[in-house]
MARBA-3410 file (N, C-alpha, C, O; in Angstrom, 1 decimal):
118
-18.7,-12.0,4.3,-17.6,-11.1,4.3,-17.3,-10.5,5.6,-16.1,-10.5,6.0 ~ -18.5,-9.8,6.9,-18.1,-9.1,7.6,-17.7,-10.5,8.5,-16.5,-10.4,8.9 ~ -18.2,-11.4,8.7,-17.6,-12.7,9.3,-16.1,-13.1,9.1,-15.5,-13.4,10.2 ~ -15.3,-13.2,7.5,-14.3,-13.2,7.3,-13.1,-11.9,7.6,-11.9,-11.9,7.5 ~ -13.7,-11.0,7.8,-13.0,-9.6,8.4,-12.8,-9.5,9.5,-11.7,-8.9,9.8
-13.9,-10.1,10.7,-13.5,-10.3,12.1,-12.7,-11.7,12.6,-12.1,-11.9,13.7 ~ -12.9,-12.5,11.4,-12.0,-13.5,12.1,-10.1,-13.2,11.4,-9.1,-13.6,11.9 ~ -10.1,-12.5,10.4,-8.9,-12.2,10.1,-8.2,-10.9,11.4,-7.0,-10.8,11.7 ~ -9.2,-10.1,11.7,-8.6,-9.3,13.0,-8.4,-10.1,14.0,-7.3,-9.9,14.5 ~ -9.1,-11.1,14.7,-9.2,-11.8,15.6,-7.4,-12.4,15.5,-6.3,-12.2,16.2
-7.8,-13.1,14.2,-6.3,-13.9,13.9,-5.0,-12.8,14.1,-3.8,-13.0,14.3 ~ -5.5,-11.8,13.9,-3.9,-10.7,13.9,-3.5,-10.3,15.4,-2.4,-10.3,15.9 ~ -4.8,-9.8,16.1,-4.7,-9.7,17.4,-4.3,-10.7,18.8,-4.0,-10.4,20.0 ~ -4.3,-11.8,18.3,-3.3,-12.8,18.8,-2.5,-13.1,18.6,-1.9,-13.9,19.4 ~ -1.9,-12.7,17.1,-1.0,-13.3,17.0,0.2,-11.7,17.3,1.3,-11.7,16.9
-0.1,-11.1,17.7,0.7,-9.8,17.7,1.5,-10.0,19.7,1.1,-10.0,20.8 ~ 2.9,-10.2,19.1,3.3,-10.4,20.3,4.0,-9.1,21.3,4.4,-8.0,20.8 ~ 4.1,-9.4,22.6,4.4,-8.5,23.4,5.8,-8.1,22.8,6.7,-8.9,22.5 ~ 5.9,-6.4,22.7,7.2,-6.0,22.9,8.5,-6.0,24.1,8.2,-5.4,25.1 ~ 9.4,-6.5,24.0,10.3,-6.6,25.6,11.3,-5.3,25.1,11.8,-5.0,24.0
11.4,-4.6,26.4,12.7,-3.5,26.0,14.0,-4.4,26.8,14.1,-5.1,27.8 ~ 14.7,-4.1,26.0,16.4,-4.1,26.2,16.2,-5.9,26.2,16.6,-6.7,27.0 ~ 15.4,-6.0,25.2,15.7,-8.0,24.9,17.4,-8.9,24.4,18.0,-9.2,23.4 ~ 17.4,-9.1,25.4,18.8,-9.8,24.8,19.0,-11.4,24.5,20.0,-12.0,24.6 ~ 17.8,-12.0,24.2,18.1,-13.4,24.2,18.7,-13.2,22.6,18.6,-12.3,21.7
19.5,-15.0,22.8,20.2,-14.6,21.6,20.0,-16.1,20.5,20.6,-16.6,19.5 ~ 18.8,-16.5,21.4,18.1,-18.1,20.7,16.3,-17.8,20.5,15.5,-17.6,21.4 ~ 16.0,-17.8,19.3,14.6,-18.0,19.7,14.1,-18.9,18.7,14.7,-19.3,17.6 ~ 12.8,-19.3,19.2,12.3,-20.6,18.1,10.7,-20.3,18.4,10.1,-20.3,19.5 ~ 10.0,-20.0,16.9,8.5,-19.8,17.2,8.0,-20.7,16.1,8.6,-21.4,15.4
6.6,-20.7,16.3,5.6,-21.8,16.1,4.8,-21.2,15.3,4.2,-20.2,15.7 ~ 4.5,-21.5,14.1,3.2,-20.9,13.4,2.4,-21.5,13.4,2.8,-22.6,13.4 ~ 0.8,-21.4,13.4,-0.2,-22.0,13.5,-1.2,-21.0,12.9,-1.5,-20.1,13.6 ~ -2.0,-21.0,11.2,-3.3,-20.6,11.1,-3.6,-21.0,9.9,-3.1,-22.0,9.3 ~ -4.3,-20.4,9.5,-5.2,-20.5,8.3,-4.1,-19.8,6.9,-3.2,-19.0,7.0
-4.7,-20.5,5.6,-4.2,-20.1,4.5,-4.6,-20.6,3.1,-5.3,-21.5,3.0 ~ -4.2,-19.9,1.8,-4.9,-19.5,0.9,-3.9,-19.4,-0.5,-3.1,-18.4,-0.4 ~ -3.8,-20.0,-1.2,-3.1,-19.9,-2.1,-4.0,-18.8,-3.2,-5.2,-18.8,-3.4 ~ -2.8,-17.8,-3.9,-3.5,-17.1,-4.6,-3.0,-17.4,-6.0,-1.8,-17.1,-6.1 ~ -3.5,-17.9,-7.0,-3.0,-18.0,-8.3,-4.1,-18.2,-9.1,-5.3,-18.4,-8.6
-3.8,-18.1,-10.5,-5.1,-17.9,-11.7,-5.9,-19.0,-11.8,-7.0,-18.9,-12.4 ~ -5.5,-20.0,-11.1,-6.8,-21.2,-11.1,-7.0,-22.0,-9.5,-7.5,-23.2,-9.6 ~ -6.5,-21.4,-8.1,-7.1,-21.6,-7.6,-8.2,-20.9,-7.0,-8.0,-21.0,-5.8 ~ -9.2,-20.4,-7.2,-10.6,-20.2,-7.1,-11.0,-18.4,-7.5,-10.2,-17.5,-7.4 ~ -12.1,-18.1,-7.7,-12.7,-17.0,-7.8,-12.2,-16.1,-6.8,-12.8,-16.2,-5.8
-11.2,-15.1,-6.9,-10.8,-14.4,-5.7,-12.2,-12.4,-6.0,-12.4,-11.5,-5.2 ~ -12.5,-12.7,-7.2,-13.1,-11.2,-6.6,-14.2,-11.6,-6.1,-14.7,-10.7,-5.5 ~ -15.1,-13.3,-6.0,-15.7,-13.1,-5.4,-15.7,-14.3,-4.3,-16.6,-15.2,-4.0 ~ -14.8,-14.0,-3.9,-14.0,-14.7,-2.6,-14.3,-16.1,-2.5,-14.8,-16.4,-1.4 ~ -14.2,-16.8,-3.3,-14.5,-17.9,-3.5,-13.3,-18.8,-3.6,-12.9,-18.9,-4.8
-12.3,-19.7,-2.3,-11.4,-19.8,-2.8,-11.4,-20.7,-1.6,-12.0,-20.3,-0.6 ~ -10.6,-21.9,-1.6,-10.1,-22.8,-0.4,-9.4,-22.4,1.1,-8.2,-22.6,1.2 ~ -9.8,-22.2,1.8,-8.9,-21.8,2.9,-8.8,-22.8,4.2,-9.5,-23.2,5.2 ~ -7.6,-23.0,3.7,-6.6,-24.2,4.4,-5.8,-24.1,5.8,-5.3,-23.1,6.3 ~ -5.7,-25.4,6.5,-4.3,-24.9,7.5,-2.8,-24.7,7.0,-2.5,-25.0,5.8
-2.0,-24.3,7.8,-0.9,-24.0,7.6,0.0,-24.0,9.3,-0.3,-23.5,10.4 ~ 1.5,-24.8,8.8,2.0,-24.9,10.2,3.6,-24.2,9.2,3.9,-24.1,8.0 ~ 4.3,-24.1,10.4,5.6,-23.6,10.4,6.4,-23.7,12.0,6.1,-23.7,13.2 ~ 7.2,-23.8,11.4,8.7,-24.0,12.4,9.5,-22.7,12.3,9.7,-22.3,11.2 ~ 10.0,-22.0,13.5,11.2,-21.2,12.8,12.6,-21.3,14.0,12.3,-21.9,15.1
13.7,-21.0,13.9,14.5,-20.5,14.5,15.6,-18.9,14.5,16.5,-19.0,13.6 ~ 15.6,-18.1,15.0,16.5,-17.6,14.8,17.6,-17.0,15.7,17.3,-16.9,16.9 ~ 18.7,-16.6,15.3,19.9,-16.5,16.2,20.4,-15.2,15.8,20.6,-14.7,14.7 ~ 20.4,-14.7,17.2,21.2,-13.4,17.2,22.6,-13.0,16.9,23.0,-12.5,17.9 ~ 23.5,-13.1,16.0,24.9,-13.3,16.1,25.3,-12.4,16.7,25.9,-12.8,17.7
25.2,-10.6,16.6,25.5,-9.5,17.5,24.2,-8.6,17.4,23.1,-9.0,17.1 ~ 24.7,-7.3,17.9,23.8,-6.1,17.9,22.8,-5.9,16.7,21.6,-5.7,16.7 ~ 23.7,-6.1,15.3,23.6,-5.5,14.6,23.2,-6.7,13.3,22.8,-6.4,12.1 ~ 23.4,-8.3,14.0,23.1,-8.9,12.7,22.5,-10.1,13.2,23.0,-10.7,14.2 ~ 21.3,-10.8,12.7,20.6,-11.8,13.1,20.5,-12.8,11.7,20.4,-12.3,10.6
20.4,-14.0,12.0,20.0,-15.0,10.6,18.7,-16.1,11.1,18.9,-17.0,12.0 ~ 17.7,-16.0,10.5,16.8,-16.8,10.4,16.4,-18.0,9.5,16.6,-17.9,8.3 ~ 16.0,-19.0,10.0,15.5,-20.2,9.3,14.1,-20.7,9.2,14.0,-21.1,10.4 ~ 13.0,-20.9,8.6,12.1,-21.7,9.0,11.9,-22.5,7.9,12.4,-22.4,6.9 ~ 10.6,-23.7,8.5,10.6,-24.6,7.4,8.8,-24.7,7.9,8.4,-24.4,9.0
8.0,-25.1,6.9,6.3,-25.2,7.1,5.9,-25.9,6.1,6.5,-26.3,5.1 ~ 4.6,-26.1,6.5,3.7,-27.1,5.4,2.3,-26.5,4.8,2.5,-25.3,5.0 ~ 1.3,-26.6,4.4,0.4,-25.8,3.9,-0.1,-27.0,3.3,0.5,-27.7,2.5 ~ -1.5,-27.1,3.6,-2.4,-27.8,2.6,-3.0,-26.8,1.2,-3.6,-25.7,1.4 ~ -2.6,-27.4,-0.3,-3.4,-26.2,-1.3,-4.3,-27.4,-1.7,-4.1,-28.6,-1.6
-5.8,-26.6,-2.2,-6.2,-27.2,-2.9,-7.3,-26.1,-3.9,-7.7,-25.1,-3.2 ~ -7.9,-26.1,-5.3,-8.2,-25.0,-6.0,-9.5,-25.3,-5.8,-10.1,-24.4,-6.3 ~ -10.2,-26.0,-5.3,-11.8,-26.2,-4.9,-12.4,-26.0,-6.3,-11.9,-25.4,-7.2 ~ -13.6,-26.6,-6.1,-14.2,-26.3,-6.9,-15.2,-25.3,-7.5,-16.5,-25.4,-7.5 ~ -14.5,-24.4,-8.0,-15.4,-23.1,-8.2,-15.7,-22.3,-9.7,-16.0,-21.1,-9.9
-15.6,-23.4,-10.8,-15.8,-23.0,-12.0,-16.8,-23.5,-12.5,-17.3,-24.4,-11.8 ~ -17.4,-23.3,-13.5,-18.5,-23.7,-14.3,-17.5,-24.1,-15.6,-16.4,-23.5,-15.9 ~ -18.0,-25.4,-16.4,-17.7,-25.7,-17.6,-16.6,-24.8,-18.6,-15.5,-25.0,-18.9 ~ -17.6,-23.6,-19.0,-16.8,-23.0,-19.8,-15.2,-22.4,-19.4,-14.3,-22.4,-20.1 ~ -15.4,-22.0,-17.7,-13.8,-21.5,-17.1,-12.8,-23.2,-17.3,-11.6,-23.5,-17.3
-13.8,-23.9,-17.5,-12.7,-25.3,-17.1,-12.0,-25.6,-18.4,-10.9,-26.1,-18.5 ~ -13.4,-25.1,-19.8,-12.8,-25.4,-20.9,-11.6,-24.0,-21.2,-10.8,-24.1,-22.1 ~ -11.5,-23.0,-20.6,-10.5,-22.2,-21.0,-8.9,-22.5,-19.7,-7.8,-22.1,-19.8 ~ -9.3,-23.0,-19.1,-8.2,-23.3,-18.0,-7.6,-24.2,-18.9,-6.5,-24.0,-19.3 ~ -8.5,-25.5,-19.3,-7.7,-26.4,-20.1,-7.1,-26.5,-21.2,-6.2,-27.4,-21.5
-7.6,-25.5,-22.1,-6.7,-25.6,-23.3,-5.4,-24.3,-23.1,-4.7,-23.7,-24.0 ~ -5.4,-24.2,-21.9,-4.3,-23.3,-21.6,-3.1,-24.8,-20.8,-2.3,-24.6,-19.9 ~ -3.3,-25.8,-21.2,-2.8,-26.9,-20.4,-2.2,-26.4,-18.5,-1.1,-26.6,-17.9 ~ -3.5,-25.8,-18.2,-3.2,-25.6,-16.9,-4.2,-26.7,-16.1,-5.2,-27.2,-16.5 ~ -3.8,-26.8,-14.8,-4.6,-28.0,-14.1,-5.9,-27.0,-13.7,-5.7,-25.8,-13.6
-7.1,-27.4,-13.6,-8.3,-27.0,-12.8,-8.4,-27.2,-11.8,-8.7,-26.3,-11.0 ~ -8.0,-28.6,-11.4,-9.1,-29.4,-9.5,-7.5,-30.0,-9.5,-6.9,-30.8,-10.2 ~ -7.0,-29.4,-8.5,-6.2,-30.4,-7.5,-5.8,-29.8,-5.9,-6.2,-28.7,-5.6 ~ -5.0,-30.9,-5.1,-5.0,-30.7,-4.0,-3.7,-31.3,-3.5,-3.3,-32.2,-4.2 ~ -3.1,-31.0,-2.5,-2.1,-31.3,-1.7,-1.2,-30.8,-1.0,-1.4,-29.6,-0.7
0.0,-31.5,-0.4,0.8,-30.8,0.3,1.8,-29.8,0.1,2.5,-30.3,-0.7 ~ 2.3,-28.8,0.3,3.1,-27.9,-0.2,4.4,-27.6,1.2,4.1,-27.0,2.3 ~ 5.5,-28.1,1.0,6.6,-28.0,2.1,7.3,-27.1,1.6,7.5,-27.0,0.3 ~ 8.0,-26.2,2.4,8.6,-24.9,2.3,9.7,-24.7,3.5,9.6,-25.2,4.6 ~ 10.7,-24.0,2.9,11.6,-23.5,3.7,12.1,-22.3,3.4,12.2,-21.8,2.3
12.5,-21.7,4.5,13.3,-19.7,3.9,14.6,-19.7,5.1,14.7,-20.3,6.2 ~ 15.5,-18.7,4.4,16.3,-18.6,5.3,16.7,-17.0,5.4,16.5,-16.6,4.2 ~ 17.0,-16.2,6.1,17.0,-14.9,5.8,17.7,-14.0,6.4,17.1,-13.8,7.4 ~ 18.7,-13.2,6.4,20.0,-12.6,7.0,19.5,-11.3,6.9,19.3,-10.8,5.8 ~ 19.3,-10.5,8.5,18.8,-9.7,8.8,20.4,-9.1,9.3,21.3,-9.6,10.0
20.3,-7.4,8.6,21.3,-6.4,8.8,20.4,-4.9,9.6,19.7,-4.1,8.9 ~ 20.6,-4.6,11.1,20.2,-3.4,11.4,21.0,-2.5,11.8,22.0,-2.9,12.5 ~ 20.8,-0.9,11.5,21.6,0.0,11.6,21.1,1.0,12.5,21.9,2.0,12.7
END
């Protein structure tokens, strides 16, 4: 646990970027790069943190149109997978709930998002 607490600060502290005053670019494009974790009822024991943690990439762009209004895009990938962390009986109640137990794969994503400031 205290292992997983210093590397999640670690990860925030780099990834926290410099503020610029009086920034006027009016193009930017950033890069995501880290770790990630799907949270749902059958990928893995979350109270006792028992759970797959994956990479994750992303792309973004976004454009300034004026002062007051910007629109963003990005698009990323994410490996999920629910690992294996049940014993028999969780698998016989996962299953007669016709939910999957054990799987894995790619998960592709996109967002787009219209930012208004006042």
């Amino acid at each position: 646990m205290k292992s997983l607490v210093s590397f999640l600060i670690c990860i925030f502290l780099l990834s926290v970027n410099s503020i610029f005053a009086q920034d006027n670019r009016t193009d930017r494009v950033g890069i995501g790069v880290g770790p990630s974790f799907m949270y749902g009822d059958n990928t893995g024991v979350h109270s006792k943190f028992k759970f797959k943690v994956l990479p994750a990439l992303s792309l973004d762009y976004q454009k300034k149109i004026n002062a007051y209004f910007d629109v963003k895009g990005t698009i990323g990938w994410q490996l999920v997978n629910s690992g294996d962390h049940y014993n028999q009986e969780q698998i016989d109640i996962i299953a007669a709930d016709n939910q999957p137990h054990a799987f894995s794969g790619s998960v592709f994503f996109w967002r787009y998002n219209a930012y208004i400031s006042f």
